[in-house]
VEXKOL-235070 format. One record per residue (C-alpha): y, z, x; residue in one letter. Coordinates in steps of 0.25 Angstrom, whole numbers, padded with zeros to 4 digits, always signed. Example, Ala and Ser with C-alpha at 12.3 -4.5 7.8 and 13.67 -1.06 7.14 Angstrom:
BEGIN
-0018+0031+0049a;-0004+0029+0055s;
//
This chain:
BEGIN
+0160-0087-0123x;+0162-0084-0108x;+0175-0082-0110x;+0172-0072-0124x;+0164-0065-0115x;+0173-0063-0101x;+0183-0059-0111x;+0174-0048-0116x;+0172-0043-0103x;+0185-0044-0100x;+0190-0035-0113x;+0179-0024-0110x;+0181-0023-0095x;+0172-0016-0085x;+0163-0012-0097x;+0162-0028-0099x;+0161-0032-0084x;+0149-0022-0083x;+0142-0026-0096x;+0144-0040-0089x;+0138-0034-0074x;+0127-0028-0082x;+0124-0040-0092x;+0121-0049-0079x;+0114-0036-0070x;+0105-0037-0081x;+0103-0053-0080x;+0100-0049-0065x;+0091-0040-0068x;+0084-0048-0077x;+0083-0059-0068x;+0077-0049-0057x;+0066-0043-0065x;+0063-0058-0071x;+0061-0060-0056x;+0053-0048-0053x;+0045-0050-0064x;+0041-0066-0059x;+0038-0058-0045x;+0028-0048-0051x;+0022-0058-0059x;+0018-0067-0049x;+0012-0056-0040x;+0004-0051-0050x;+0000-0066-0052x;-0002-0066-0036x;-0010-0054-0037x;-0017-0059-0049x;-0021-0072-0042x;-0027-0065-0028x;-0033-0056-0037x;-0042-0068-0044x;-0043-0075-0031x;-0049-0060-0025x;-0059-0059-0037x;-0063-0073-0037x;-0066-0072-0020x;-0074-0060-0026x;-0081-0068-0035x;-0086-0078-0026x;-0090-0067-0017x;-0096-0060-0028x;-0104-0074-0032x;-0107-0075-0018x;-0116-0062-0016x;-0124-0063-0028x;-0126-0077-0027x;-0130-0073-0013x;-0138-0061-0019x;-0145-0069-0029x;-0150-0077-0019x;-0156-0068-0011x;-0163-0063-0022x;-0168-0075-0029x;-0172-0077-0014x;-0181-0065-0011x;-0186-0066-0026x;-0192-0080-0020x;-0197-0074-0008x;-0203-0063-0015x;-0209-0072-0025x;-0215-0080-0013x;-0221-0067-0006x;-0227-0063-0019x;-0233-0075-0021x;-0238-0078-0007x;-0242-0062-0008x;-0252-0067-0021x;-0257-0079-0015x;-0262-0071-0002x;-0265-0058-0012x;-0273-0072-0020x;-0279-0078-0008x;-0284-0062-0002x;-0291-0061-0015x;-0297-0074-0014x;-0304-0071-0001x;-0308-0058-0005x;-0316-0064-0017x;-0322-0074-0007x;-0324-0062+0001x;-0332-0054-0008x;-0338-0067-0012x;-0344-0071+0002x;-0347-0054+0002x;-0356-0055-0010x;-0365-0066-0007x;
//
């Protein structure tokens, strides 16, 4: 076959030398953008990567502060609680002394 085909060159000359130059241009052509190709995938699988990396440090940030928020608000709902309900047991005992008050005032 190698030979069949030397020989067929050989019969059509420069047009078969170049048809042989331009059959294995395009092998290395091919070769080239099949590199290229593998190049730009795996950057966009880098920048894919840092980008999940980025958005998960976010995240964690994210969960941070409103775990951090919620915390402060359960805390000043609790403080709040307390001071209402210390605010009703002085508001309870003022009460109390006033009706002993007007108890010892009306006897």
């Amino acid at each position: 076959m190698t030979e069949a085909l030397i020989q067929t060159v050989l019969d059509y000359g420069a047009l078969g030398a170049f048809a042989v130059y331009l059959a294995i241009q395009q092998n290395k052509l091919q070769a080239a953008l099949e590199s290229l190709t593998t190049r730009f995938q795996d950057q966009i699988d880098n920048l894919q990567t840092r980008h999940e990396e980025r958005e998960d440090s976010l995240r964690a940030r994210y969960d941070l502060v409103i775990a951090d928020l919620n915390s402060n608000r359960d805390t000043m709902q609790r403080n709040m609680s307390e001071a209402l309900t210390r605010s009703s047991d002085k508001l309870e005992d003022l009460e109390s002394q006033m009706r002993e008050l007007r108890m010892s005032l009306q006897r």
